[in-house]
C-alpha positions as CSV (number, residue, x, y, z in Angstrom):
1,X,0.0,0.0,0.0
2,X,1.2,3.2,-0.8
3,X,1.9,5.4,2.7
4,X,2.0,8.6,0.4
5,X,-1.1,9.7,0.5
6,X,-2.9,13.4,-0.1
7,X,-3.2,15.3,2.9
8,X,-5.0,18.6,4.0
9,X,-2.2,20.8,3.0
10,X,-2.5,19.7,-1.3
11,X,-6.2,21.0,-1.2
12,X,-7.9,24.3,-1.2
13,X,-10.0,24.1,1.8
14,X,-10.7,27.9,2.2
15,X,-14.3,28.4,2.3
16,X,-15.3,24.6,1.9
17,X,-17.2,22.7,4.7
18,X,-15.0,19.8,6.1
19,X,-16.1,16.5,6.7
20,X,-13.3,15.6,9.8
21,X,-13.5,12.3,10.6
22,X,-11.6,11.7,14.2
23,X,-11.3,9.4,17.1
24,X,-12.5,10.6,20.1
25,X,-13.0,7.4,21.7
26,X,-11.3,8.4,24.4
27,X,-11.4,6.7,28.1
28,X,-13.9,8.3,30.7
29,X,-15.7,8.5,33.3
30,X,-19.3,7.0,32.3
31,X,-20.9,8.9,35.3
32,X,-19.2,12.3,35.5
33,X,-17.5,12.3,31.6
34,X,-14.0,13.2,33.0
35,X,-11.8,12.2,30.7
36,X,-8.4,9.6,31.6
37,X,-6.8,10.1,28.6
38,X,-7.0,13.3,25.8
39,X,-4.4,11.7,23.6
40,X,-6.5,10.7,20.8
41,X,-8.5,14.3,20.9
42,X,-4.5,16.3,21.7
43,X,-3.5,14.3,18.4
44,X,-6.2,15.7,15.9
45,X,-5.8,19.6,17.1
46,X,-3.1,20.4,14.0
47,X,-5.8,18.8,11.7
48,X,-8.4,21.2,12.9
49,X,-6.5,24.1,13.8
50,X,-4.8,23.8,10.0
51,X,-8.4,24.1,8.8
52,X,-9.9,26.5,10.5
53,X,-6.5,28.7,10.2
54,X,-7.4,28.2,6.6
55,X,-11.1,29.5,5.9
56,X,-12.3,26.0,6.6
57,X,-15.8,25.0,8.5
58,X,-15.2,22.1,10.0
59,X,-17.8,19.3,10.8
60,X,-16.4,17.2,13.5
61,X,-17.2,13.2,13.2
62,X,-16.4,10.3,15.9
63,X,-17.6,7.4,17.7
64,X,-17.6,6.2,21.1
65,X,-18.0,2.8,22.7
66,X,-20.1,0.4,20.9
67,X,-23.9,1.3,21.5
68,X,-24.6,-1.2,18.5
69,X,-27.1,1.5,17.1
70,X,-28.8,2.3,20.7
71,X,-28.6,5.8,22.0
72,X,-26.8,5.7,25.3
73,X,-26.0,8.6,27.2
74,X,-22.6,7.4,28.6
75,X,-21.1,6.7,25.4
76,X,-22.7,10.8,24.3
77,X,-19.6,12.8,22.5
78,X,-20.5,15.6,25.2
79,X,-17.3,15.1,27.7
80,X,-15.2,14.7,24.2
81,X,-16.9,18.2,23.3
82,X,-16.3,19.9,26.5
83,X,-12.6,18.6,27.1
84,X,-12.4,20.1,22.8
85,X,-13.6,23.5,23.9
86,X,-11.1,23.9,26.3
87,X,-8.2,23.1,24.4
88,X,-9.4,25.1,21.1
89,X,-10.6,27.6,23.4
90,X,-13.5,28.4,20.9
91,X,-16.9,27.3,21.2
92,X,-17.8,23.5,19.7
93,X,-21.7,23.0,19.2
94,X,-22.6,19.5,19.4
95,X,-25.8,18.6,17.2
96,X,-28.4,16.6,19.6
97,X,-29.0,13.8,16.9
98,X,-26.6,12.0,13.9
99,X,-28.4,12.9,10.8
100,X,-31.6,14.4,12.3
101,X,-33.0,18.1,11.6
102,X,-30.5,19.4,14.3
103,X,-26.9,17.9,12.9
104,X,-28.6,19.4,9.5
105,X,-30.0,23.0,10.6
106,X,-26.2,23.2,12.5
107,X,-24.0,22.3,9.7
108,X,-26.0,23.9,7.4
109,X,-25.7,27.0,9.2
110,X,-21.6,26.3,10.0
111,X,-19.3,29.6,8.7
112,X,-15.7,29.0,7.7
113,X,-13.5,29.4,11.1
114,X,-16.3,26.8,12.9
115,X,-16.8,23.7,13.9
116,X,-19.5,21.7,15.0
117,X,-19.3,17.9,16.5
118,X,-22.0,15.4,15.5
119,X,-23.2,12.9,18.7
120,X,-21.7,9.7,18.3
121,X,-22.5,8.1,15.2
122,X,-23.1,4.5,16.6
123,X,-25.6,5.4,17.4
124,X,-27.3,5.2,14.1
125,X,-26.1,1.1,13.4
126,X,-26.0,2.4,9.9
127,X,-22.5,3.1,10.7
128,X,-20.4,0.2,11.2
129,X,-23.2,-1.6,8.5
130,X,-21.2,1.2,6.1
131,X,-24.6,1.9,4.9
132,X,-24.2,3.8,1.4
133,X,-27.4,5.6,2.1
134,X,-26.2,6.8,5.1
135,X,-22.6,7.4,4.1
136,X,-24.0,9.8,1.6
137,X,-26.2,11.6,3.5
138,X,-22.7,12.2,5.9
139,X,-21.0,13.4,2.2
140,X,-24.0,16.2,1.5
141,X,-23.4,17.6,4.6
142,X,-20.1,19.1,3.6
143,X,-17.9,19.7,0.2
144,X,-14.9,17.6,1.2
145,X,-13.8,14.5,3.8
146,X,-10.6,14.4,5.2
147,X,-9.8,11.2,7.6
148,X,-7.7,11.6,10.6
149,X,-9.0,8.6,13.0
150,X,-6.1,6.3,12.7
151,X,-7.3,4.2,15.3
152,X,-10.2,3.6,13.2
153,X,-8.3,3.2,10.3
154,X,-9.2,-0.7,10.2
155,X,-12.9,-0.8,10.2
156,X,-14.9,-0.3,7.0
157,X,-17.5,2.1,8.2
158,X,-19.8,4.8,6.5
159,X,-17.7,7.4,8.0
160,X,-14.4,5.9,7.9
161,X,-14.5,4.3,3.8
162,X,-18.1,4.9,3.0
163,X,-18.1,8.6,2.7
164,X,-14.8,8.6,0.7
165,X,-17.0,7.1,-2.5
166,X,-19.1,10.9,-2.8
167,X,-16.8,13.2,-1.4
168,X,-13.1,13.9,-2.6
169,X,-10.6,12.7,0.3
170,X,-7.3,13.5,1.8
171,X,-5.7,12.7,4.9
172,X,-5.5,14.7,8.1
173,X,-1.9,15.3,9.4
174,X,-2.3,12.5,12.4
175,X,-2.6,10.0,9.6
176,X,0.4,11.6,8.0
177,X,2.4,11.3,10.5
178,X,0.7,7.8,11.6
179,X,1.7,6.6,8.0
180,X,5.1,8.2,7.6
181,X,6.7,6.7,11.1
182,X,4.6,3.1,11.0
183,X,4.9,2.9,7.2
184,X,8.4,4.5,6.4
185,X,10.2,4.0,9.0
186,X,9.7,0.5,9.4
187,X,10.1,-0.3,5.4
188,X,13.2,1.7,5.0
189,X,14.5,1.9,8.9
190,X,17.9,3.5,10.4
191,X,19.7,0.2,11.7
192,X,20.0,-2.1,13.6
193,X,16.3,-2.3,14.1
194,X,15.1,-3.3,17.2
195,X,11.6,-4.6,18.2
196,X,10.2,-4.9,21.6
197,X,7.1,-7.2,21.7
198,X,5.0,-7.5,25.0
199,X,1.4,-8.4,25.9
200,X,-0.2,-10.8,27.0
201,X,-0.7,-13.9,24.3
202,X,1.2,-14.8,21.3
203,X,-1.9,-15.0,18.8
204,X,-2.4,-11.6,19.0
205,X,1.0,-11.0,17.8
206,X,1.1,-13.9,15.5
207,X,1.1,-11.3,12.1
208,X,3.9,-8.9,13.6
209,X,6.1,-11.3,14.4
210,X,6.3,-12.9,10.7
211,X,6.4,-9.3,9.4
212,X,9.0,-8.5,11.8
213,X,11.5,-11.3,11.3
214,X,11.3,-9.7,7.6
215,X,12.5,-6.3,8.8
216,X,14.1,-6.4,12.5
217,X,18.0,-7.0,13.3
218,X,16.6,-8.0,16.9
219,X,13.6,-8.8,18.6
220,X,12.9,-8.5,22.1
221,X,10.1,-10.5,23.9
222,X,9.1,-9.7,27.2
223,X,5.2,-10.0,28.8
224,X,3.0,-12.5,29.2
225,X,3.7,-13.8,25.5
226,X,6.9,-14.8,26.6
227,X,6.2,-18.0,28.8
228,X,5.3,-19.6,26.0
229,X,8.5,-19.4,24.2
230,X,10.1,-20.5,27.6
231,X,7.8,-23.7,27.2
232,X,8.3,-24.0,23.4
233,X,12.2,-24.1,24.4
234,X,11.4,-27.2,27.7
235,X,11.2,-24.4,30.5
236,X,8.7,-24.6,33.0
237,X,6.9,-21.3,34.0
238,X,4.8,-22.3,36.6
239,X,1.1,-21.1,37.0
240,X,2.1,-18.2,34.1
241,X,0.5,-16.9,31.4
242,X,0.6,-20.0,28.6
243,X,-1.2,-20.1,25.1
244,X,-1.0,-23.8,24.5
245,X,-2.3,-23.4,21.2
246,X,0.5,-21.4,20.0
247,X,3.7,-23.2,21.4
248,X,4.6,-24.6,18.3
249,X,4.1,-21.4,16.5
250,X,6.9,-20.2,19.3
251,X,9.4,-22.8,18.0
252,X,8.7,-22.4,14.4
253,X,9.4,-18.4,14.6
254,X,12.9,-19.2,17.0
255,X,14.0,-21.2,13.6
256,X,12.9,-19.2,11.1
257,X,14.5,-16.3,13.3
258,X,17.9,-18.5,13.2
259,X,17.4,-19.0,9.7
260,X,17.4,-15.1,8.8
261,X,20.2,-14.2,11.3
262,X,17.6,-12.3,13.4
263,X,19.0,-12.6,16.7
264,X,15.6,-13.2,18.8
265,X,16.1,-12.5,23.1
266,X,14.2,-13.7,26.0
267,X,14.2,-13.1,29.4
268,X,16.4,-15.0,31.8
269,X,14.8,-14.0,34.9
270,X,11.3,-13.1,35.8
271,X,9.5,-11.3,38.6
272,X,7.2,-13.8,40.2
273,X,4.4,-13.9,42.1
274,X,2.1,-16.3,44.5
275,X,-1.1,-14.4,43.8
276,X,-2.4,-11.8,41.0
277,X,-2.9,-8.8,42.7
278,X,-1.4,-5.1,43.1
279,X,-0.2,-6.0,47.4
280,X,1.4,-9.5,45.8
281,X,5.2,-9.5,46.8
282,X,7.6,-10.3,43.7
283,X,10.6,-12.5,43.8
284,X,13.2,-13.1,41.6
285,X,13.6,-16.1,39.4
286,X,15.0,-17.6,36.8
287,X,12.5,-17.3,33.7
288,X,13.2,-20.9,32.5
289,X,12.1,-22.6,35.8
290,X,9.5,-20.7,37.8
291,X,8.6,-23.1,40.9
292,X,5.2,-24.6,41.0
293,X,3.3,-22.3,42.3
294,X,4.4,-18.7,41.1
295,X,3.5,-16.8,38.0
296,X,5.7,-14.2,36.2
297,X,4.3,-10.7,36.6
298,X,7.6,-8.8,34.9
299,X,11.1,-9.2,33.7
300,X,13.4,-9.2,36.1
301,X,16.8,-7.7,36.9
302,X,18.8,-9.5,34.6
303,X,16.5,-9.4,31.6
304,X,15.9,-5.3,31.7
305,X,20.0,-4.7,32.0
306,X,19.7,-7.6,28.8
307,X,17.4,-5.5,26.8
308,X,18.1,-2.4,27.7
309,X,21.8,-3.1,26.4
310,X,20.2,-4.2,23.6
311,X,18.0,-1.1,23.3
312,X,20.9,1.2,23.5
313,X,22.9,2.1,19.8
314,X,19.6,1.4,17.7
315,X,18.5,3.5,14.5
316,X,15.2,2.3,14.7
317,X,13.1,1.1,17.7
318,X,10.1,-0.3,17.4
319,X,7.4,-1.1,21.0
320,X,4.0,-3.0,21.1
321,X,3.1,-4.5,24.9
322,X,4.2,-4.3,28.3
323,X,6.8,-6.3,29.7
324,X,4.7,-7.6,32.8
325,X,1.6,-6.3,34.7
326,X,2.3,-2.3,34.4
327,X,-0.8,-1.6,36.1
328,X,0.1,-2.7,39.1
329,X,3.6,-0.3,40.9
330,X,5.6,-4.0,42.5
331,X,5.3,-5.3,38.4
332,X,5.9,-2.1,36.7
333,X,9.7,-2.0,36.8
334,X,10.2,-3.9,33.2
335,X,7.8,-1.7,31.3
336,X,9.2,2.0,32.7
337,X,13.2,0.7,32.0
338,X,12.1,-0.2,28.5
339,X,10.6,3.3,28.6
340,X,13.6,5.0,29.8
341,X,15.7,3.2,27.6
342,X,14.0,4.8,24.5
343,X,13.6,7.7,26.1
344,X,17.5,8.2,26.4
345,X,18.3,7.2,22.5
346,X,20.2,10.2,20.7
347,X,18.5,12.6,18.6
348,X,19.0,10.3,15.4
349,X,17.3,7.4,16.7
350,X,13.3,7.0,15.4
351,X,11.5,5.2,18.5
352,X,7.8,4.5,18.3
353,X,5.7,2.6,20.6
354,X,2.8,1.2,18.7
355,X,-0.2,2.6,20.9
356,X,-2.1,0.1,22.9
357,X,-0.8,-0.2,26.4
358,X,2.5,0.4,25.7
359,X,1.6,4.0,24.8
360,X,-0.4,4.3,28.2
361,X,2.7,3.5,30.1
362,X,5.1,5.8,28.2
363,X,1.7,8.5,29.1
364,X,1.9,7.3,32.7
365,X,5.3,7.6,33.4
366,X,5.7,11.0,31.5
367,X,8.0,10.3,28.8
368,X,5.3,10.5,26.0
369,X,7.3,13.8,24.7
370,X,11.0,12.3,24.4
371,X,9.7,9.2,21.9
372,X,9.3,10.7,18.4
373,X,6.2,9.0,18.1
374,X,3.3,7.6,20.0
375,X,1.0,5.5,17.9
376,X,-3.0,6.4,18.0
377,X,-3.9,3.2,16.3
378,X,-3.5,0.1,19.2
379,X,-5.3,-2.4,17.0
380,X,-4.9,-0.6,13.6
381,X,-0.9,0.0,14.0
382,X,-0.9,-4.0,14.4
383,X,-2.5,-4.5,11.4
384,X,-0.9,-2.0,9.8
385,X,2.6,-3.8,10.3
386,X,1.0,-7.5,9.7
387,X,0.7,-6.0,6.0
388,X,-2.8,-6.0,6.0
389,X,-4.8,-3.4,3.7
390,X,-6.2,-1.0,6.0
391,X,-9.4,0.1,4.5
392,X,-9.9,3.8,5.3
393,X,-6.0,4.9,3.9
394,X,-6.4,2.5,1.0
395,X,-9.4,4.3,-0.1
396,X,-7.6,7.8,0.0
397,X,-6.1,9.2,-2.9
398,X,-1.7,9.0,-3.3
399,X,-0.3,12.4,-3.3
400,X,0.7,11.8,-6.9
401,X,-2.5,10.2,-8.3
């Protein structure tokens, strides 16, 4: 797939009403609509500041939860909208249906230098159906769509792919960017690449690994995944983490990673636990024989001086999944040294962590702002570096179409 693809800045948008289509699915409250995390809505304000600086009215489109076509007022756009005010510091309107007399009389009304948000459009289960009558009914609301909800990037929804087909399309600069550092970077990195995989189970990294052995000089695996390479290789982990169904998978991808000279580490000793639970205390053992008994809740010692050696004199780093049970402060030691350990690369090293939980911890332990970038996506950057076709970039235009 080609990663070049228009963006805001090769159209004329002055005067034109924009059809913006973010991702404000953002974690909150569902009482009081306090918001836990602004990333998603902090990483679409170029987008909209670009087009209102440029003459642009701008119709504001997102989802939240999965009402499955029910109106719910806890998954409402509202706490989106307030938390957007305050950070525009302009007024956002926010139309009280999805393609009712209201969202129409609002955006028909819009003035370039505006913007008005539409409620969540799951509302309507038109949506994820990717409805053409309803995508086009989205398209006559405004004169062009630009997309800028990478982490939406992967469904084929009326507002995501559907409106693309009446409107013409660009991308918003958080897909740019999205698309230059996961694309780009990866195809053509500065070397040695290094890739840091976490999380808890193997199948859900089953596509990234085979792409990865294609494009990495090392791989790190840390998390829950990891247990079951222990047991693919005759350790014995205990009451861990294991996904049985994937432990020959484990000791195919150690071959094929001897077989392309990717050299592939583990962790030799693991933070262990009698209990899962945040007051559990952690000892320290080695990761090939956890005693009956105990479960690995992080890397230990060893391993994080292992991979963080490993870490330091890359071009390219790439991070998807914690190295143990972040959440909790007695397990979180793995995932904030791999942190650091970007965090301190020189100037000339690219390091992006490939959203997901990995880009709440760098966001939890502040260091967000020293990695150059922080991946929206979560399930979309997976399948993005599987190879698969993600359907709301392949649908935009390339820059030179």
């Amino acid at each position: 797939m080609n990663y070049d693809k228009k963006t805001v800045r090769d159209i004329d948008v002055a005067g034109k009403k924009i059809l913006l289509r973010c991702d404000f699915n953002v974690p909150h409250d569902k009482k009081t609509g306090v918001i836990h995390d602004d990333t998603r809505i902090v990483s679409t304000l170029p987008t909209i500041r670009y087009l209102l600086d440029h003459g642009a009215a701008v119709i504001l489109l997102s989802h939240m939860g999965r009402p499955h076509g029910e109106w719910k007022q806890e998954m409402s756009l509202f706490s989106a909208r307030d938390h957007l005010e305050k950070l525009l510091g302009i007024p956002v309107p926010m139309t009280q249906d999805v393609l009712g007399p209201d969202t129409r009389a609002k955006c028909a009304a819009l003035q370039p230098g505006e913007v008005v948000l539409v409620e969540n459009l799951r509302f309507c289960v038109e949506e994820e159906k990717n409805d053409p009558a309803f995508a086009k009914a989205l398209a006559e609301l405004a004169d062009l769509f630009v997309f800028d909800a990478f982490g939406a990037a992967h469904r084929a929804h009326a507002s995501t792919v559907g409106v693309a087909a009446y409107l013409p399309s660009a991308a918003g600069l958080l897909v740019e960017k999205e698309l230059a550092f996961l694309g780009m970077s990866l195809d053509q990195p500065l070397r040695p690449l290094v890739a840091i995989l976490g999380g808890a189970k193997v199948a859900d990294k089953i596509g990234v690994i085979n792409s990865l052995l294609q494009k990495a000089d090392t791989i790190l695996i840390g998390g829950g995944m990891a247990y079951t390479f222990q047991v693919a290789q005759g350790g014995h982990i205990g009451s861990s983490l294991l996904d049985e169904d994937h432990i020959v998978f484990a000791r195919e991808m150690i071959e094929k990673a001897k077989e392309k000279g990717v050299k592939l580490l583990f962790p030799v000793d693991t933070m262990a636990a009698g209990e899962f639970t945040a007051q559990a205390e952690g000892q320290v053992v080695p990761a090939h024989a956890i005693p009956p008994g105990l479960m690995g809740m992080d890397i230990g010692p060893e391993t994080i001086a292992l991979f963080t050696e490993a870490i330091r004199g890359a071009g390219t780093v790439f991070w998807n999944g914690p190295m143990g049970v972040f959440e909790f402060p007695n397990f979180a030691a793995g995932t904030n040294a791999v942190a650091q350990a970007l965090s301190q690369l020189g100037e000339g090293a690219v390091t992006i962590v490939g959203g997901g939980d990995s880009a709440s911890a760098v966001e939890k332990i502040g260091l967000a702002g020293r990695i150059s970038h922080v991946s929206t996506g979560g399930g979309a950057a997976l399948e993005f570096l599987e190879g698969l076709e993600l359907p709301a970039i392949a649908c935009l235009p390339d820059r030179n179409a």
